[in-house]
C-alpha positions as CSV (number, residue, x, y, z in Angstrom):
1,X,-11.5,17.0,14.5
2,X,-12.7,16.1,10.9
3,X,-10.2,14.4,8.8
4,X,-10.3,12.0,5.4
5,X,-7.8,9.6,5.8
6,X,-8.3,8.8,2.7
7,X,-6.6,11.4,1.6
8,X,-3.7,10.2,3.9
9,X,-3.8,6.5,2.2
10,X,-2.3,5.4,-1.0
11,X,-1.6,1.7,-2.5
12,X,0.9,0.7,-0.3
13,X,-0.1,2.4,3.6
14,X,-3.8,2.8,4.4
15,X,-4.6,4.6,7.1
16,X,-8.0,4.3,9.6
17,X,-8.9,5.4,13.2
18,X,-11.3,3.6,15.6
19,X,-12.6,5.5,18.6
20,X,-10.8,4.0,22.1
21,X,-13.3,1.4,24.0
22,X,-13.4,-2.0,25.6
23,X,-12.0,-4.9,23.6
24,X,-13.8,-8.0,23.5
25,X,-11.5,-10.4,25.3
26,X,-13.0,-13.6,25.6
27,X,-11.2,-15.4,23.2
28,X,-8.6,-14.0,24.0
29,X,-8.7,-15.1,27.5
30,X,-9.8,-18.5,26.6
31,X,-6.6,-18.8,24.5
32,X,-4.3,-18.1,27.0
33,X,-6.4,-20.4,28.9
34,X,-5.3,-23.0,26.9
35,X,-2.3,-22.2,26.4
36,X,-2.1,-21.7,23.2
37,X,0.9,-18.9,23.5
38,X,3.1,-21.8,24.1
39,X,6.2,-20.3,25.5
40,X,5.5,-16.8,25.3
41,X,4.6,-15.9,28.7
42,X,4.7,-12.3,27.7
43,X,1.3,-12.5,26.6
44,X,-0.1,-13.5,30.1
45,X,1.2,-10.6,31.9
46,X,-1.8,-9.0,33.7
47,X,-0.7,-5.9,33.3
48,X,-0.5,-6.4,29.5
49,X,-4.1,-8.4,29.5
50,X,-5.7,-5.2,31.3
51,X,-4.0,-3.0,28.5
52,X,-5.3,-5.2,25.5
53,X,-8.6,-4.7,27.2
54,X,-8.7,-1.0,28.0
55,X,-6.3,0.9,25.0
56,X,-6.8,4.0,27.2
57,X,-4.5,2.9,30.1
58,X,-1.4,2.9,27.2
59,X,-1.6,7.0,27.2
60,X,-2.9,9.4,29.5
61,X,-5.4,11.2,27.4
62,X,-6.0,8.9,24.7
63,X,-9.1,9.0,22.6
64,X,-8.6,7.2,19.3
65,X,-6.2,4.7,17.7
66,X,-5.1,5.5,14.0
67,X,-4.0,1.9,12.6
68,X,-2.2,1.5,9.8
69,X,-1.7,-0.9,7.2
70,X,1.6,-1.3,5.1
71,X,1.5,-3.5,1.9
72,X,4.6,-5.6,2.1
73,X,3.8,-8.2,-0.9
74,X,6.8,-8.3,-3.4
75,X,8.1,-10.8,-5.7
76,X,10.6,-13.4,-4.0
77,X,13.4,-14.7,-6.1
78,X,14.1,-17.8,-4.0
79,X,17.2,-19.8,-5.0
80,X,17.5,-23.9,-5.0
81,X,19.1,-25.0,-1.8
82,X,18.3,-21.8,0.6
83,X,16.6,-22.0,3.4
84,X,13.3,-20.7,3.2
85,X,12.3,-17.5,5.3
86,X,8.6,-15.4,5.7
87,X,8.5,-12.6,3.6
88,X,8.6,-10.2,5.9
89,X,12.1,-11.5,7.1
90,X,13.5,-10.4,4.0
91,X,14.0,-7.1,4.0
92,X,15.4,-4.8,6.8
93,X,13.6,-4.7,10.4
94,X,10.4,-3.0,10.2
95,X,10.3,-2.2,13.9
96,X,13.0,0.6,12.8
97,X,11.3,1.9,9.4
98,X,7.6,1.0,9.8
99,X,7.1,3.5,13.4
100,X,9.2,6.0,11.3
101,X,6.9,6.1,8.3
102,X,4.3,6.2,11.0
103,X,5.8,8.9,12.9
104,X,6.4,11.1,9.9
105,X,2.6,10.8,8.8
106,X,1.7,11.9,12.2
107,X,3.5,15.1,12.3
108,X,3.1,16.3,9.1
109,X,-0.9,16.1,9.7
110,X,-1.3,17.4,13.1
111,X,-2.8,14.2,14.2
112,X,-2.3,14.9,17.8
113,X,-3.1,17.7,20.1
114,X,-0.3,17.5,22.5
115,X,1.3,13.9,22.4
116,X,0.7,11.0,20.8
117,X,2.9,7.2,21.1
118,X,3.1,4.7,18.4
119,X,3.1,1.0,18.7
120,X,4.6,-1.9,16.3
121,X,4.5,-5.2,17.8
122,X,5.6,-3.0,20.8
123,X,2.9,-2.6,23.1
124,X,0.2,-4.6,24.1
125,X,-1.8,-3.9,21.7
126,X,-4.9,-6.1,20.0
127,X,-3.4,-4.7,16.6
128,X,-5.7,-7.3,14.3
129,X,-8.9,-6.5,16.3
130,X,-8.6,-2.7,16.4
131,X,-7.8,-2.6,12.7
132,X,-10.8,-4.5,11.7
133,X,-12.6,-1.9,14.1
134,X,-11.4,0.4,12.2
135,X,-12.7,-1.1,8.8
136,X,-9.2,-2.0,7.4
137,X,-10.4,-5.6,6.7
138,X,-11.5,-8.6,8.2
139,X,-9.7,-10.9,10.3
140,X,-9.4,-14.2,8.0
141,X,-9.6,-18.0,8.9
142,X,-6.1,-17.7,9.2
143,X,-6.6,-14.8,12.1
144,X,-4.4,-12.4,9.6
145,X,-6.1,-9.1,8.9
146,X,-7.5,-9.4,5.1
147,X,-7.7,-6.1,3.0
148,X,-10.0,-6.4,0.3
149,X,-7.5,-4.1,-1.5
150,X,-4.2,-5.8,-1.1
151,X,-4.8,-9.0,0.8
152,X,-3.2,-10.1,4.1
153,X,0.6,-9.7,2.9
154,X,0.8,-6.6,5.5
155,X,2.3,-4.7,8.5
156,X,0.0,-4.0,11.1
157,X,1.2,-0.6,13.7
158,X,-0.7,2.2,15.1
159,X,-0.5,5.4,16.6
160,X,-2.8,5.9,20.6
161,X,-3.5,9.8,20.3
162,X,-5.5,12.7,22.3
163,X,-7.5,13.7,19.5
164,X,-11.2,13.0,17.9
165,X,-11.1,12.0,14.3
166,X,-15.2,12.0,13.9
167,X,-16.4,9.8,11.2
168,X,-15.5,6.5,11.8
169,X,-15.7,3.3,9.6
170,X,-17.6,0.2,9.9
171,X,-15.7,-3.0,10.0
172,X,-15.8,-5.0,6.8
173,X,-17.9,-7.8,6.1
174,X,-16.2,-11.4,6.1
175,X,-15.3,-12.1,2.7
176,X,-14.1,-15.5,3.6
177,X,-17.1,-17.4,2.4
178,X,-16.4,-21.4,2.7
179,X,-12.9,-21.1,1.5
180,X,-10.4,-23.5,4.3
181,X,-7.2,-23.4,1.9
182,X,-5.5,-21.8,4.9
183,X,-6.8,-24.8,7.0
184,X,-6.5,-27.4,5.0
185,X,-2.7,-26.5,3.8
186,X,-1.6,-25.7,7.6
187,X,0.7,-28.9,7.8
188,X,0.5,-29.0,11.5
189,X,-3.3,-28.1,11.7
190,X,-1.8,-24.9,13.8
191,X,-5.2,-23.3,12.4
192,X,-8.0,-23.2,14.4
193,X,-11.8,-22.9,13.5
194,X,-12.4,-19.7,15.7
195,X,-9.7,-18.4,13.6
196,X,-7.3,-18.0,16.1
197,X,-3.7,-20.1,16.2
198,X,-1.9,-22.9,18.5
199,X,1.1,-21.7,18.7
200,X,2.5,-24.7,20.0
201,X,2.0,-26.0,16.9
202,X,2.8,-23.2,14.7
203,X,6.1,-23.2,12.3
204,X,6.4,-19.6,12.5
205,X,5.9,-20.1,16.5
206,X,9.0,-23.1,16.3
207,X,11.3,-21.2,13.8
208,X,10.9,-17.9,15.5
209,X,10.1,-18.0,19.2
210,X,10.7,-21.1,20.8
211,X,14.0,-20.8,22.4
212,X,14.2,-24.6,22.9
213,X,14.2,-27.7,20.6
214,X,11.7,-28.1,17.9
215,X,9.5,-30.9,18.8
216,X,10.4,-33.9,16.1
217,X,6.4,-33.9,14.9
218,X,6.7,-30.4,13.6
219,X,10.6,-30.2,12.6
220,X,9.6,-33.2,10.0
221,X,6.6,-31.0,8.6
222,X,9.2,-27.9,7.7
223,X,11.2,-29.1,4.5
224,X,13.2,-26.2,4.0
225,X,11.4,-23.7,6.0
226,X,13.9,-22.4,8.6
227,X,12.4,-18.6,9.9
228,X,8.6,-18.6,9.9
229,X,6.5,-19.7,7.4
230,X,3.7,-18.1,4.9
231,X,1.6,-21.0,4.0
232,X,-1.5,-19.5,5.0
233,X,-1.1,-16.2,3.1
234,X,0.2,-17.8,-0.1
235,X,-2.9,-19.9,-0.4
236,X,-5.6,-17.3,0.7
237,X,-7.2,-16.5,-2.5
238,X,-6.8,-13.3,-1.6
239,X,-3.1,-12.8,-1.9
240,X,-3.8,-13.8,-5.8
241,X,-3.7,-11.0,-8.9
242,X,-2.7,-8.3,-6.2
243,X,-0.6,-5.2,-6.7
244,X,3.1,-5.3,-5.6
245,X,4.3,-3.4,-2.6
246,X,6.2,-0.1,-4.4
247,X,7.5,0.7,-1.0
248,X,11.5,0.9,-1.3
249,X,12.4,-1.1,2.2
250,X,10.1,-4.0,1.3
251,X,11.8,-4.6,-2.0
252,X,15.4,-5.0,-0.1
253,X,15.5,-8.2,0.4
254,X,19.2,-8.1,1.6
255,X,18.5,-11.5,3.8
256,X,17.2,-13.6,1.0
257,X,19.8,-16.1,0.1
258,X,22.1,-15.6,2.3
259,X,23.5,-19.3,3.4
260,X,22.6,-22.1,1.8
261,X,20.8,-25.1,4.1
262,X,24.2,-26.9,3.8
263,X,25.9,-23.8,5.5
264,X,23.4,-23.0,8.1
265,X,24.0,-26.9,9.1
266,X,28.0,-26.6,9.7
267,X,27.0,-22.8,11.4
268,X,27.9,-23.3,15.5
């Protein structure tokens, strides 16, 4: 099956495909290795490692991935004394409205021949390396997938299906350069140079997955961050001069502002 997904794309969702094969999963190995999930044992589960390797085994009859890329960047009106959230925390759950939108594009292009099963964050699933495979960026010194289009504010989910879709991208070239901003501004030094993360350092990790207590060397590097953090992506100069997100459920930010760090304190 021919199709231009191109024609499917617009500013805010781009949409690629990537023929299923074998991912390369040394590093990712290696990282589990060394721990570097921290506590999230989830991501050593062999059945999940073979998955990650072999996309075929997520669907019986699955030929190609169709990734897609959601533009989420929007303008933040923090206020003094809030605690400071990631972007993406924001506005509502996108593991509700993201496999929707998805869903919906599906269906109303025949992208399937008799069944198809889409994946946000909820299968095991090498989203960043697939969509690079797929020629929707590069993935950055900061390991987040950078579009030369609209930078690395974005939604990564994709769609295993029983169709061909042909034509097939290249990946991109690596548009880093020598640029470390992400690097050098980490304030943990979470970042590594193979472009991968230590989670056990990671804010985002601390603030969002660890179910414990926040080791005392990172708590004292959060200032006001108290549910992920965006370091990386605001100084990648590739987040700068680009076009807002005109995507309705990104612009809600219904949980921006909501207690002040004074409030969150008392909270039991």
């Amino acid at each position: 099956m021919e199709l231009d997904l191109d024609s499917i794309s617009n500013d805010d969702v781009i949409v690629s495909s990537v023929r299923i094969g074998i991912s390369e999963m040394e590093w990712y190995r290696r990282w589990i290795l060394e721990r570097k999930m921290a506590s999230m044992a989830y991501m050593s589960n062999p059945d999940g490692i073979l998955k990650r390797e072999d996309p075929s085994l997520l669907m019986e009859g699955a030929k190609t991935l169709i990734m897609f890329l959601l533009n989420y960047k929007t303008k933040m009106d923090r206020r003094e004394g809030y605690g400071r959230i990631a972007n993406y925390a924001a506005f509502p759950d996108y593991h509700k409205f993201f496999p929707e939108l998805i869903t919906s594009i599906i269906l109303e292009n025949g992208l399937y021949r008799e069944k198809f099963k889409v994946f946000v964050d909820t299968s095991p699933v090498l989203e960043r390396y697939w969509a690079e495979k797929s020629g929707l960026g590069w993935i950055g010194k900061n390991s987040m997938l950078v579009n030369e289009k609209i930078g690395s504010f974005t939604l990564l989910g994709g769609v295993t299906t029983d169709i061909s879709l042909g034509t097939q991208r290249f990946p991109p070239a690596d548009l880093c350069g020598k640029c470390t901003r992400c690097i050098e501004s980490c304030p943990t030094g979470a970042i590594d140079e193979n472009r991968s993360i230590n989670s056990n350092l990671c804010i985002a990790y601390h603030t969002i997955e660890n179910k414990g207590i926040i080791p005392k060397s990172i708590a004292l590097t959060m200032g006001d961050m108290i549910f992920g953090c965006d370091i990386c992506n605001d100084v990648c100069p590739w987040n700068s001069n680009k076009r807002d997100s005109s995507l309705e459920m990104v612009n809600d930010h219904k949980f921006l502002n909501v207690n002040t760090l004074e409030e969150l304190v008392y909270l039991d």
